[in-house]
VMD Tcl script that draws the C-alpha trace (Angstrom):
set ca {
  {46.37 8.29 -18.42}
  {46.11 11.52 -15.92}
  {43.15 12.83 -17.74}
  {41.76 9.32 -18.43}
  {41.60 8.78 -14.03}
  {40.38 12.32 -13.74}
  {37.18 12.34 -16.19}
  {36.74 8.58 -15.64}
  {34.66 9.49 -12.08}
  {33.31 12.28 -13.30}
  {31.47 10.87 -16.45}
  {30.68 7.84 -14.32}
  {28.50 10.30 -11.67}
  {26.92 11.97 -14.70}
  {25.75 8.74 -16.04}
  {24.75 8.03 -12.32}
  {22.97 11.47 -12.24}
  {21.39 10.71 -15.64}
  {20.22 7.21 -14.85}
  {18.22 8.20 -11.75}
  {17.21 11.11 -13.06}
  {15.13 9.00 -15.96}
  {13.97 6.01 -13.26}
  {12.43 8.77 -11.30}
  {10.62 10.09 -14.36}
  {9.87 6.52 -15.45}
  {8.23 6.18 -11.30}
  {5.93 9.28 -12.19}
  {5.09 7.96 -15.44}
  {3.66 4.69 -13.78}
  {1.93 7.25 -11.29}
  {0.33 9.40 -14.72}
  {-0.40 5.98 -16.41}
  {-3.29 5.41 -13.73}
  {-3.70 8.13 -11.20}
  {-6.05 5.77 -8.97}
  {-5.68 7.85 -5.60}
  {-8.57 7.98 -3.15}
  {-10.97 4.86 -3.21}
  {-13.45 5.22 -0.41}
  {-16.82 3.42 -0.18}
  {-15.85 0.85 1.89}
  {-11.87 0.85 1.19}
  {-9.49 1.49 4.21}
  {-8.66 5.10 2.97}
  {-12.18 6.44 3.82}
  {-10.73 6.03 7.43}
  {-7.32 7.89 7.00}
  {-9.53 10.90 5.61}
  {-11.40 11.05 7.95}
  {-8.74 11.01 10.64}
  {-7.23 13.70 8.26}
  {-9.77 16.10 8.22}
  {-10.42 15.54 12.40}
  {-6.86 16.71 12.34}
  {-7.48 20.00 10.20}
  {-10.77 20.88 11.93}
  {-9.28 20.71 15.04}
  {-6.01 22.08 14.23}
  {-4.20 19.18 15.38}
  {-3.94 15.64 16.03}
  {-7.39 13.48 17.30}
  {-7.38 11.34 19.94}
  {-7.75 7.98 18.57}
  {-10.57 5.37 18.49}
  {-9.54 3.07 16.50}
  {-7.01 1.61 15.07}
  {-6.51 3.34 11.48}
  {-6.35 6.65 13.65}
  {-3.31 5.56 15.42}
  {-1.89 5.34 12.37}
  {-0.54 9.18 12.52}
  {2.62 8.54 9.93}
  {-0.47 8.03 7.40}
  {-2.57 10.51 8.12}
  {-0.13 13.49 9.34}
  {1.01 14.10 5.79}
  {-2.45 14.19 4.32}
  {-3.55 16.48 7.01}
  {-1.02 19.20 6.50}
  {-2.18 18.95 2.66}
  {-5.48 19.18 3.00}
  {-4.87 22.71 5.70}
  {-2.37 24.31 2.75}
  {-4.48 23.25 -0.27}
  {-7.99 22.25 0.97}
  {-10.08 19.44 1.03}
  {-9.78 17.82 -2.05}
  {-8.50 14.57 -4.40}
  {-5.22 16.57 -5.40}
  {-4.49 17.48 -1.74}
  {-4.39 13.85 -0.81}
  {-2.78 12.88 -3.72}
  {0.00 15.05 -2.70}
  {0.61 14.14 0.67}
  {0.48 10.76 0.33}
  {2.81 11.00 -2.39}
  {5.39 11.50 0.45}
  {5.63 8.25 1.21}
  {5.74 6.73 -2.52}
  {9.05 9.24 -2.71}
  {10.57 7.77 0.64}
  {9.89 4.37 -0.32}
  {11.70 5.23 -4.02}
  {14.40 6.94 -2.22}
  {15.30 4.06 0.05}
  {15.01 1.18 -1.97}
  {17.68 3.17 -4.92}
  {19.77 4.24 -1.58}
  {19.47 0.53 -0.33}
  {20.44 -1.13 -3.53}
  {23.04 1.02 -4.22}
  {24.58 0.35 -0.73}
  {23.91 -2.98 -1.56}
  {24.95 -3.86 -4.92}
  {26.17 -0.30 -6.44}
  {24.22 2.49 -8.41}
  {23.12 0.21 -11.23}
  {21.25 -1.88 -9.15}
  {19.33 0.66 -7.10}
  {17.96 2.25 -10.72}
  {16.54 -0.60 -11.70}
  {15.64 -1.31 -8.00}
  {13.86 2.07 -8.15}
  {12.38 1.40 -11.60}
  {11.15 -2.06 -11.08}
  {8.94 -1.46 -7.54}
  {7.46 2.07 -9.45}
  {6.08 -0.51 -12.20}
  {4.37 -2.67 -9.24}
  {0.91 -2.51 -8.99}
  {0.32 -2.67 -5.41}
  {2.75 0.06 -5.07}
  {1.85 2.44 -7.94}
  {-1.78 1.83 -6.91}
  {-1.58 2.87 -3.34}
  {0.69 5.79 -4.06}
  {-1.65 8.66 -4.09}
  {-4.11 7.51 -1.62}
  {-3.43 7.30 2.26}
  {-2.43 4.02 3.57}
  {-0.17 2.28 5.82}
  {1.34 -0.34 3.27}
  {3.47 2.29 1.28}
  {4.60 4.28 4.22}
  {5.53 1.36 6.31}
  {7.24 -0.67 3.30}
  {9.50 3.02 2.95}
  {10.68 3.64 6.62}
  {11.52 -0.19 6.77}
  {13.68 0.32 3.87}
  {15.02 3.48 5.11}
  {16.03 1.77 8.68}
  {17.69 -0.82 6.66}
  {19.96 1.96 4.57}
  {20.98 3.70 7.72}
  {21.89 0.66 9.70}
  {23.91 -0.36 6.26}
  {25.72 2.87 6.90}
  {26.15 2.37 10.12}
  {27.62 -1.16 10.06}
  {30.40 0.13 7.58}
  {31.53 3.50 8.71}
  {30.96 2.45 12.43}
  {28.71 5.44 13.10}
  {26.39 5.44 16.08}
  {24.89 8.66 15.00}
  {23.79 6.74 11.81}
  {22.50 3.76 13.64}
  {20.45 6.24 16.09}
  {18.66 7.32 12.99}
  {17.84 4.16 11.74}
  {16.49 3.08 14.92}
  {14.00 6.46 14.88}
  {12.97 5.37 11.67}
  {12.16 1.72 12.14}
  {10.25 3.29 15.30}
  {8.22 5.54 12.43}
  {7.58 1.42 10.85}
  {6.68 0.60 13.89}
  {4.16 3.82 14.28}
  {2.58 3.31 10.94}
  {1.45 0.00 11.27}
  {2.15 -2.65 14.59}
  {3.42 -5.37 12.39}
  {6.50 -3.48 11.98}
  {7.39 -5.02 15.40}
  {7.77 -8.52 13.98}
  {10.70 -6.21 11.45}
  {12.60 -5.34 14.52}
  {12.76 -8.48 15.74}
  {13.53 -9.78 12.50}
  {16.53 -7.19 12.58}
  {17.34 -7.82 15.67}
  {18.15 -11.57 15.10}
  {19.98 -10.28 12.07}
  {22.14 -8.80 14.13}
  {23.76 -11.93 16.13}
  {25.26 -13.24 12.91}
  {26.89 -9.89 12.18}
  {30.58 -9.12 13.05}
  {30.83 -9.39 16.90}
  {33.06 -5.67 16.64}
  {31.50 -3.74 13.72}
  {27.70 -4.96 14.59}
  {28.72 -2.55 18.14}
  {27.65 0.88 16.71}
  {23.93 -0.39 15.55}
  {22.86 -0.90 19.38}
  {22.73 2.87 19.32}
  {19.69 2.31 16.84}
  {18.12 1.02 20.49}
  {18.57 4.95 21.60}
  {16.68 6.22 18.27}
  {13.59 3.47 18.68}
  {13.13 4.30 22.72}
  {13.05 8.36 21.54}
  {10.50 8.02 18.95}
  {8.02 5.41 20.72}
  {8.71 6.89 24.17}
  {7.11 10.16 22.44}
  {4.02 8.53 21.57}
  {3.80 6.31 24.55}
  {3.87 9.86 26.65}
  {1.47 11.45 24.41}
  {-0.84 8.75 25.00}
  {-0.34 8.92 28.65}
  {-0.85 12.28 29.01}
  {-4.15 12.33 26.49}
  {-5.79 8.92 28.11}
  {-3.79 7.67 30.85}
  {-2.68 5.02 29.05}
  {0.39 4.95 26.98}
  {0.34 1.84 25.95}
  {-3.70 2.75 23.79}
  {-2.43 2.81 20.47}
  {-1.73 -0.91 21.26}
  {-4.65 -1.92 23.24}
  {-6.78 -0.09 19.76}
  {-4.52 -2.66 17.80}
  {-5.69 -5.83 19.59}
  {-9.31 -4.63 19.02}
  {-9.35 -3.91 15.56}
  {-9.77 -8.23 15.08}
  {-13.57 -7.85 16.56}
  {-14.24 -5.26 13.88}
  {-16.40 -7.50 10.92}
  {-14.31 -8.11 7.59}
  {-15.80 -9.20 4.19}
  {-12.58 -11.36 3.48}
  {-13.76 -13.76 6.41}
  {-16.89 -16.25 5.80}
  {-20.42 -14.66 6.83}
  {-20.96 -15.49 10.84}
  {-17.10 -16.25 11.59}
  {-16.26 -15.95 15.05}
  {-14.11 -13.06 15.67}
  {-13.76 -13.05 19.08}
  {-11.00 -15.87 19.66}
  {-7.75 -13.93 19.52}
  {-5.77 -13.98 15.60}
  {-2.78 -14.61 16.78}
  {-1.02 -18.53 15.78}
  {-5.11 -18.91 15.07}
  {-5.53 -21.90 12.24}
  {-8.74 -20.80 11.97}
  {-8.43 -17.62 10.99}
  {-5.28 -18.48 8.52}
  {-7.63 -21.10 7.15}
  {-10.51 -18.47 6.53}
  {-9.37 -15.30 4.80}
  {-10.76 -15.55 1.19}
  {-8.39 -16.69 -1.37}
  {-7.66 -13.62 -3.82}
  {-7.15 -15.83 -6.79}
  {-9.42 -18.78 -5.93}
  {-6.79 -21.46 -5.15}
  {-7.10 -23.61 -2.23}
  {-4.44 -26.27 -2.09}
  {-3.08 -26.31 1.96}
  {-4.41 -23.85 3.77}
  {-0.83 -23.18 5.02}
  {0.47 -21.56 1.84}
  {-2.63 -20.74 0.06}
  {-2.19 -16.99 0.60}
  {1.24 -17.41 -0.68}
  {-0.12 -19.31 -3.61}
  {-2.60 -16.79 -4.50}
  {-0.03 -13.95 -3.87}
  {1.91 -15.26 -6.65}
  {-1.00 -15.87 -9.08}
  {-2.24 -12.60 -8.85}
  {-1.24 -9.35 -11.20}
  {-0.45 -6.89 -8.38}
  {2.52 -8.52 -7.54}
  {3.15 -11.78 -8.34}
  {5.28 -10.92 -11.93}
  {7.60 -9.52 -9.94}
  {7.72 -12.02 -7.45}
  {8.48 -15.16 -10.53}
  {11.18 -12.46 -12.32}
  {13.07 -12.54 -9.17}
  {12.60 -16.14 -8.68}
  {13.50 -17.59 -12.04}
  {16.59 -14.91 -11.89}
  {17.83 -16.01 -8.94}
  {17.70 -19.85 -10.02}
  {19.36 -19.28 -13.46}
  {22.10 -16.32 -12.67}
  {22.52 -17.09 -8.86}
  {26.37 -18.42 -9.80}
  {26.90 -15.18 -11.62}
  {26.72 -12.95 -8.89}
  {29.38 -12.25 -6.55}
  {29.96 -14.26 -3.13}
  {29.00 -11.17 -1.09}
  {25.96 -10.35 -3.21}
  {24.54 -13.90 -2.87}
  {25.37 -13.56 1.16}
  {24.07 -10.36 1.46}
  {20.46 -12.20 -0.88}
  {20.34 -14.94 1.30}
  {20.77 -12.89 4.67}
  {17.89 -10.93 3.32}
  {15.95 -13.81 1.85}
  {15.88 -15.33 5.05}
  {14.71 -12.36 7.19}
  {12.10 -11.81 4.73}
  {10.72 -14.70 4.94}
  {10.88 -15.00 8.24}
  {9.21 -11.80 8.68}
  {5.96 -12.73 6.30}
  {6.02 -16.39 8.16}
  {5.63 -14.49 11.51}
  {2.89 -12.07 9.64}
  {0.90 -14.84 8.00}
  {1.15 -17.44 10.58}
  {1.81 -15.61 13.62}
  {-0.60 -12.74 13.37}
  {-2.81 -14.55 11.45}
  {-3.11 -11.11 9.29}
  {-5.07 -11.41 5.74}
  {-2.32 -12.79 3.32}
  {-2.76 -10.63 0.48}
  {-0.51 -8.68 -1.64}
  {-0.36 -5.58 0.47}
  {0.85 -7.46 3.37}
  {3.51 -9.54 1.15}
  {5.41 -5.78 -0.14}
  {8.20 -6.51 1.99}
  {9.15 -9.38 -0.63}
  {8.43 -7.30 -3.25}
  {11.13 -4.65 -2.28}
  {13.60 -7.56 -2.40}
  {12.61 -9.34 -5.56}
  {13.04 -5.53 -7.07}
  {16.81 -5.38 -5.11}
  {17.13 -9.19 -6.60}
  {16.49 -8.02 -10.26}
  {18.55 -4.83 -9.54}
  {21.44 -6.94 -8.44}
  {21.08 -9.07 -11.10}
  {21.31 -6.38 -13.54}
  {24.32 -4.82 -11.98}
  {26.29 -8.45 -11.79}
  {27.71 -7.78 -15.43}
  {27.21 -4.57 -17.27}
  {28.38 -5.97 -20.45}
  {27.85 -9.26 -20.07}
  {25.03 -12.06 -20.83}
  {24.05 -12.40 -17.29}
  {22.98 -8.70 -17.38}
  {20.96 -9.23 -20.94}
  {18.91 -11.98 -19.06}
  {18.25 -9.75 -15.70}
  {17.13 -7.05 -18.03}
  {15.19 -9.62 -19.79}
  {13.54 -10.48 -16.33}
  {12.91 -6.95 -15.67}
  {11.27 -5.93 -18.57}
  {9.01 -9.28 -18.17}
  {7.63 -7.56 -15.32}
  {7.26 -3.99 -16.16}
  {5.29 -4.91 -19.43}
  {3.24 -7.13 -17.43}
  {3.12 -4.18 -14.09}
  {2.61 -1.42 -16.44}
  {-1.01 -3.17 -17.82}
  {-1.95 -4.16 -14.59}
  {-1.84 -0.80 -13.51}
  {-3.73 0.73 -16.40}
  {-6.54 -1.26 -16.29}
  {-6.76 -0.97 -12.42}
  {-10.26 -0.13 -11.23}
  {-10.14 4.23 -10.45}
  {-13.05 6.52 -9.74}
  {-12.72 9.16 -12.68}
  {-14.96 8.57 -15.00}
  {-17.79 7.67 -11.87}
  {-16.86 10.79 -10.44}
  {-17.31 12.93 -14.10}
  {-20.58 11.14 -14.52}
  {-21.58 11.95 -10.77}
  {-20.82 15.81 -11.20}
  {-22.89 15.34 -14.25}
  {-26.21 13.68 -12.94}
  {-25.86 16.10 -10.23}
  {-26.05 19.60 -12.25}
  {-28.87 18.22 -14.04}
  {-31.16 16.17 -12.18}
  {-30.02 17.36 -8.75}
  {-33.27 17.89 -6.87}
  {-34.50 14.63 -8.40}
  {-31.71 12.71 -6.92}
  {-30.77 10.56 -4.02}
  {-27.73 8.59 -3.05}
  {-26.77 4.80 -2.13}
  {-24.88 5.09 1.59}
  {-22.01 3.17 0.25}
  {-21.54 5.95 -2.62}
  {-21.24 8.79 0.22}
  {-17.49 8.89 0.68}
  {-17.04 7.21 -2.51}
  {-18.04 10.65 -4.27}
  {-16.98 12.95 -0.81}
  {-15.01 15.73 -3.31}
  {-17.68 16.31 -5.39}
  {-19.62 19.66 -4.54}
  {-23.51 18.91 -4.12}
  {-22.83 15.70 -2.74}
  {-23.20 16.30 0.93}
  {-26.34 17.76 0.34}
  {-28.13 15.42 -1.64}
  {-30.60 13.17 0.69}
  {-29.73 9.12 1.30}
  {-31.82 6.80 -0.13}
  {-34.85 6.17 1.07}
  {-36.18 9.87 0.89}
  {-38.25 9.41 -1.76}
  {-36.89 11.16 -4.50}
  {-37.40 9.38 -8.02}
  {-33.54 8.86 -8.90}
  {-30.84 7.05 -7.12}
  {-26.95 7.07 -7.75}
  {-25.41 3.81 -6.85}
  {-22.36 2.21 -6.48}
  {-23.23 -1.61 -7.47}
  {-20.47 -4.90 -7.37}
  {-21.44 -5.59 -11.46}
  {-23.20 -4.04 -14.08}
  {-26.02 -1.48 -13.32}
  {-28.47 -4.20 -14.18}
  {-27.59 -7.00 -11.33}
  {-28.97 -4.07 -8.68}
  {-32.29 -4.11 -10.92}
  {-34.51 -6.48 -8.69}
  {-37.88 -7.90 -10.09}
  {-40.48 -7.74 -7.42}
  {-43.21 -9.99 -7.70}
  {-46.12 -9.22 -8.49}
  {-44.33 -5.26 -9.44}
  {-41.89 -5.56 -11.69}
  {-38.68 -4.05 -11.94}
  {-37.91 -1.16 -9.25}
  {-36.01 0.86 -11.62}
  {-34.44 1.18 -14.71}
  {-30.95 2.48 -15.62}
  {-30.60 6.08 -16.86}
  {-27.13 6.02 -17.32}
  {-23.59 4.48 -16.11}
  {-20.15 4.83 -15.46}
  {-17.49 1.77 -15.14}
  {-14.87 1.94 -13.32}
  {-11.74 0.86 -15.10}
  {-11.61 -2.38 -17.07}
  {-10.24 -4.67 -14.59}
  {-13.17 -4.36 -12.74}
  {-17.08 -4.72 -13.21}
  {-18.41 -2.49 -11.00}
  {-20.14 0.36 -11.90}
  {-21.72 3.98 -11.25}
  {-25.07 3.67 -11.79}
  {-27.93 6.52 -12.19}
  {-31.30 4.99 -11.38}
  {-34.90 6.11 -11.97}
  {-37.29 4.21 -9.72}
  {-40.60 3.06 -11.23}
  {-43.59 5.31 -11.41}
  {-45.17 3.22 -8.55}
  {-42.04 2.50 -6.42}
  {-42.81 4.83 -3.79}
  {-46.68 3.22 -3.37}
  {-45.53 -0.23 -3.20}
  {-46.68 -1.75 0.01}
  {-42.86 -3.29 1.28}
  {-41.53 0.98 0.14}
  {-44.33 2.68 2.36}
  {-42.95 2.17 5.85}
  {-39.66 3.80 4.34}
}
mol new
graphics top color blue
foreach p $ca { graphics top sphere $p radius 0.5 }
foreach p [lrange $ca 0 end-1] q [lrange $ca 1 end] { graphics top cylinder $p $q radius 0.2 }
display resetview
């Protein structure tokens, strides 16, 4: 019996070792399956490169002036990157891996808190396999890294709540403050957390106001840098509020923007519907959140899980679910309704990272028993249906390939759509080639559908060009690369002249 309590741990924390060892190379499978990584032409990332390379040029941080460059949790990472390994897709690939790891690490360190080691692996495996995680992992954005210090605050203030440590509940107030730098709407989490903490135990919840010490240390930094660069410390703020006046396709042509967002119907009414349904205007975004591939599988798994095993799991994991439940929700209420913010899946990841700690806990409930055969049933459900998703997701390879291409051999012959600029910013030749409009006899474009829908039929003329050749873009989506050779005439036509 000695030797049977003696090896008993130890095999256990091999099989522990062995099991994360294989979710983590399952998470960089999903990342290999689809390396999307840096979008541009249009997308929100052209922004944080930029800011990036402002950083590297002037060897160190910009001064903002607007709000994506406030955003320095973002772009800090894909700075120092792009200064060790130069200016290219791979160099932003790797530093904005850094927050794909962090958000891995704390939600496998949050559901193993939580709900032991078995849950956070298959916590760990089943956010990897979402799409509108694995998607955004190697390409700089706020959704990622705020989604992984949220989840990191959580951990330490878990920590801190049962081993009574202020020292660990200063450190998860510094990183909810790092939330809170990445993106503003991390504000409504720590006063989500806050109210959380009222219905805590009046003498252990005592320790976690040090996490007030860690927040002031972190913001009061920026607040002083800001103050010292502008004169105002609160401008990362005041860039915030202004962002709303700044024209978005998701809103109807001519909407007023100028009314502030926030508790706005109008604006909550407006955002277009991702999916196409429009039932209440309330809940539509939630609707269409659920509908859609990037997240919603995961979302239902969790869902149906919780309504058939819910009397499986322990009393402390279903408290410690619907304590959770409830903040979350509250949270994306606040975001959707409050803020008014676009309600699409990217803003809805903080109920993603607990429908994966739902299935994880699930899982865990009973190794050997039938309620852990369903939850793994549940799980696979949405990794089959997350793993597609993210194959087919729209990338830039095989436009960029086809770019280098048309480049080396018709480069003095060709010029290039404005909206393919930063779409095709790593590929050498590009910054020298001429915009359209310059009167050379090919164009590269980037067009919304097939090459053909950007041939237009002038009266009178005929078509202005005709396709050379083309490069899609990943299945789930129709757009394409397009090469272009203008008609002989193009250039004499009397509505081209003045160009």
């Amino acid at each position: 019996m000695k030797m049977d309590n003696v090896t008993r741990p130890a095999a256990d924390a091999r099989q522990q070792r062995i099991a994360f060892a294989l979710a983590s190379l399952f998470a960089l499978f999903c990342l290999w399956l689809n390396p999307v990584g840096y979008v541009g032409s249009g997308a929100d990332d052209e922004h944080y490169l930029a800011a990036a390379r402002c950083w590297v040029e002037a060897g160190g941080p910009c001064l903002p002036t607007d709000h994506w460059q406030t955003r320095w949790p973002v772009i800090a990472p894909v700075a120092a990157a792009l200064a060790l390994f130069g200016d290219s897709r791979a160099s932003v690939a790797v530093g904005s891996s850094l927050s794909f790891g962090l958000l891995l690490v704390g939600i496998a360190a949050l559901g193993t808190r939580w709900f032991g080691w078995r849950a956070g692996v298959a916590a760990l495996v089943a956010i990897a396999a979402t799409p509108i995680v694995a998607t955004f992992a190697l390409t700089p954005n706020p959704n990622v890294t705020e989604l992984a210090f949220q989840l990191l605050a959580l951990t330490a203030a878990t920590i801190a709540y049962r081993r009574g440590s202020a020292r660990w509940a200063f450190v998860g107030g510094m990183l909810a403050a790092l939330a809170v730098a990445t993106r503003n709407t991390s504000i409504l989490f720590l006063g989500v957390s806050a109210l959380a903490w009222l219905f805590l135990d009046k003498e252990r919840r005592k320790p976690l106001l040090w996490a007030i010490g860690g927040l002031v240390a972190v913001l009061g930094a920026e607040m002083t840098a800001y103050a010292i660069a502008t004169g105002d410390p609160l401008g990362r703020y005041t860039l915030a509020l202004s962002h709303t006046g700044i024209p978005s396709t998701e809103l109807p042509e001519g909407f007023d923007t100028s009314a502030s967002p926030l508790f706005n119907p109008a604006y909550i009414a407006a955002w277009r519907r991702e999916m196409g349904i429009e039932l209440f205007w309330p809940i539509d975004g939630w609707l269409n959140v659920l509908a859609g591939q990037r997240l919603g599988p995961l979302l239902i798994a969790a869902l149906f899980g919780t309504l058939l095993l819910r009397r499986r799991l322990s009393p402390e994991t279903r408290t410690i679910l619907a304590r959770a439940a409830l903040g979350t929700g509250l949270f994306i209420i606040l975001l959707t309704w409050g803020l008014a913010v676009d309600p699409k899946a990217r803003m809805f990841m903080s109920a993603g990272a607990l429908a994966a700690l739902t299935l994880g806990a699930l899982v865990a409930a009973r190794p050997d028993g039938r309620t852990a055969l369903l939850g793994y049933a549940l799980l696979a459900f949405h990794l089959i249906l997350g793993l597609a998703t993210i194959a087919a997701y729209p990338h830039s390879r095989n436009g960029e390939a086809a770019a280098a291409r048309w480049i080396a051999e018709h480069g003095e012959q060709v010029e290039l759509f404005p909206g393919a600029v930063t779409y095709l910013t790593f590929l050498d030749g590009v910054a020298d080639l001429p915009l359209q409009g310059s009167g050379q006899p090919m164009l590269i474009a980037l067009t919304g559908g097939p090459c053909e829908t950007a041939i237009v039929d002038q009266p009178g003329y005929g078509p202005t060009a005709r396709v050379i050749d083309r490069a899609d873009q990943g299945p789930a989506t129709s757009a394409e690369l397009c090469l272009f050779e203008y008609a002989p005439d193009y250039w004499e036509r009397p509505d081209q002249r003045t160009r």
